[in-house]
N, C-alpha and C positions, 0 to 999 in steps of 0.2 A: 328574295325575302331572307335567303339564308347568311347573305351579304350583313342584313340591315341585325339580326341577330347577332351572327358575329359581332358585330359592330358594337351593337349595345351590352353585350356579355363582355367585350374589351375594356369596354368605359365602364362598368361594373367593377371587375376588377381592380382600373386603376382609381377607381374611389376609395374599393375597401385596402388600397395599397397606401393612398393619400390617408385614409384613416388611421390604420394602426404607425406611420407616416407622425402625423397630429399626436398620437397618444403617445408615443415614445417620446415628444417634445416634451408633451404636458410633464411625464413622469420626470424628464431630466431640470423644467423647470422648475419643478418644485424639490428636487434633490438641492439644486443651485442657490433657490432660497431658502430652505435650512441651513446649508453651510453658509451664505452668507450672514442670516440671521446670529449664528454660534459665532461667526469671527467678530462679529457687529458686539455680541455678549460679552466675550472674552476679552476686545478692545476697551470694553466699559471698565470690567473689572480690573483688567491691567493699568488704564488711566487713572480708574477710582485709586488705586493703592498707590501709586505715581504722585498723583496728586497728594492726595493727603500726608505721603513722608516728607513733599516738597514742602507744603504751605505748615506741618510741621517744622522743619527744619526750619524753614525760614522767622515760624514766632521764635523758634528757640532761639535762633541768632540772634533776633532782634530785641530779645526781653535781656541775653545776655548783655549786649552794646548798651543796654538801659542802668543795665547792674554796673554797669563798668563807669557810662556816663553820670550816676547817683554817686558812688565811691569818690571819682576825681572830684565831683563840685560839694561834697560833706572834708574833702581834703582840703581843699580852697577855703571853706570858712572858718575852720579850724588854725 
Protein backbone atom coordinates (compact mmCIF):
# COMPACT_ATOMS: atom_id res chain seq x y z
CA UNK A 1 0.00 0.00 0.00
CA UNK A 2 2.74 2.14 0.64
CA UNK A 3 4.13 1.42 -2.89
CA UNK A 4 0.65 2.39 -4.56
CA UNK A 5 0.87 5.87 -2.46
CA UNK A 6 4.02 6.59 -3.42
CA UNK A 7 2.99 6.12 -6.52
CA UNK A 8 -0.03 8.27 -6.64
CA UNK A 9 1.87 11.14 -4.56
CA UNK A 10 4.65 10.88 -7.72
CA UNK A 11 1.81 11.24 -10.31
CA UNK A 12 0.48 14.20 -8.07
CA UNK A 13 3.49 15.88 -8.27
CA UNK A 14 4.10 15.47 -11.72
CA UNK A 15 0.70 17.03 -12.63
CA UNK A 16 1.12 19.89 -10.36
CA UNK A 17 4.74 20.15 -12.21
CA UNK A 18 2.72 19.67 -15.75
CA UNK A 19 0.51 22.54 -14.41
CA UNK A 20 2.60 25.45 -13.50
CA UNK A 21 4.45 23.57 -16.70
CA UNK A 22 0.89 24.78 -18.71
CA UNK A 23 0.87 28.14 -16.86
CA UNK A 24 4.29 29.43 -17.66
CA UNK A 25 3.21 28.64 -21.52
CA UNK A 26 0.02 30.36 -21.18
CA UNK A 27 1.81 33.51 -19.63
CA UNK A 28 4.57 33.41 -22.42
CA UNK A 29 1.76 33.10 -24.92
CA UNK A 30 0.21 35.69 -24.33
CA UNK A 31 3.46 38.05 -23.71
CA UNK A 32 4.07 36.70 -27.60
CA UNK A 33 0.74 37.92 -28.69
CA UNK A 34 1.16 41.48 -27.42
CA UNK A 35 4.42 41.77 -28.93
CA UNK A 36 3.12 40.37 -31.96
CA UNK A 37 -0.01 42.48 -31.79
CA UNK A 38 2.38 45.90 -31.22
CA UNK A 39 4.67 44.89 -34.35
CA UNK A 40 1.32 44.02 -36.33
CA UNK A 41 0.47 48.14 -35.06
CA UNK A 42 3.42 49.67 -35.73
CA UNK A 43 3.78 47.68 -39.38
CA UNK A 44 0.21 49.49 -39.88
CA UNK A 45 1.48 52.77 -38.92
CA UNK A 46 4.74 52.50 -40.67
CA UNK A 47 2.84 51.28 -44.01
CA UNK A 48 0.00 53.95 -43.46
CA UNK A 49 2.71 56.91 -43.58
CA UNK A 50 4.62 54.85 -46.40
CA UNK A 51 1.89 54.67 -48.15
CA UNK A 52 0.44 57.77 -48.18
CA UNK A 53 3.95 59.90 -48.92
CA UNK A 54 4.02 57.26 -51.87
CA UNK A 55 0.50 57.73 -53.43
CA UNK A 56 1.21 61.39 -52.43
CA UNK A 57 4.17 61.79 -54.35
CA UNK A 58 2.92 59.90 -57.08
CA UNK A 59 -0.54 62.49 -57.63
CA UNK A 60 2.19 65.20 -57.28
CA UNK A 61 4.23 63.78 -60.13
CA UNK A 62 1.53 62.99 -62.00
CA UNK A 63 -0.61 66.44 -61.78
CA UNK A 64 2.78 67.90 -62.51
CA UNK A 65 3.48 65.72 -66.18
CA UNK A 66 -0.33 67.17 -66.59
CA UNK A 67 0.88 70.93 -65.95
CA UNK A 68 3.75 70.33 -68.19
CA UNK A 69 1.45 68.17 -70.84
CA UNK A 70 -1.31 71.40 -70.69
CA UNK A 71 1.78 73.98 -71.36
CA UNK A 72 3.24 72.01 -74.50
CA UNK A 73 -0.37 71.60 -76.22
CA UNK A 74 -1.62 75.69 -75.22
CA UNK A 75 2.17 76.09 -77.01
CA UNK A 76 1.18 74.13 -80.07
CA UNK A 77 -2.04 76.08 -80.76
CA UNK A 78 -0.47 79.22 -80.32
Amino acid sequence: MDGMYDYMSQISTQMTGMYDYLGKMTTQMSTLQVTVNEMRDEFRSFSGRYMHVTVTSDYHNASNTNEENVDEGERGQE
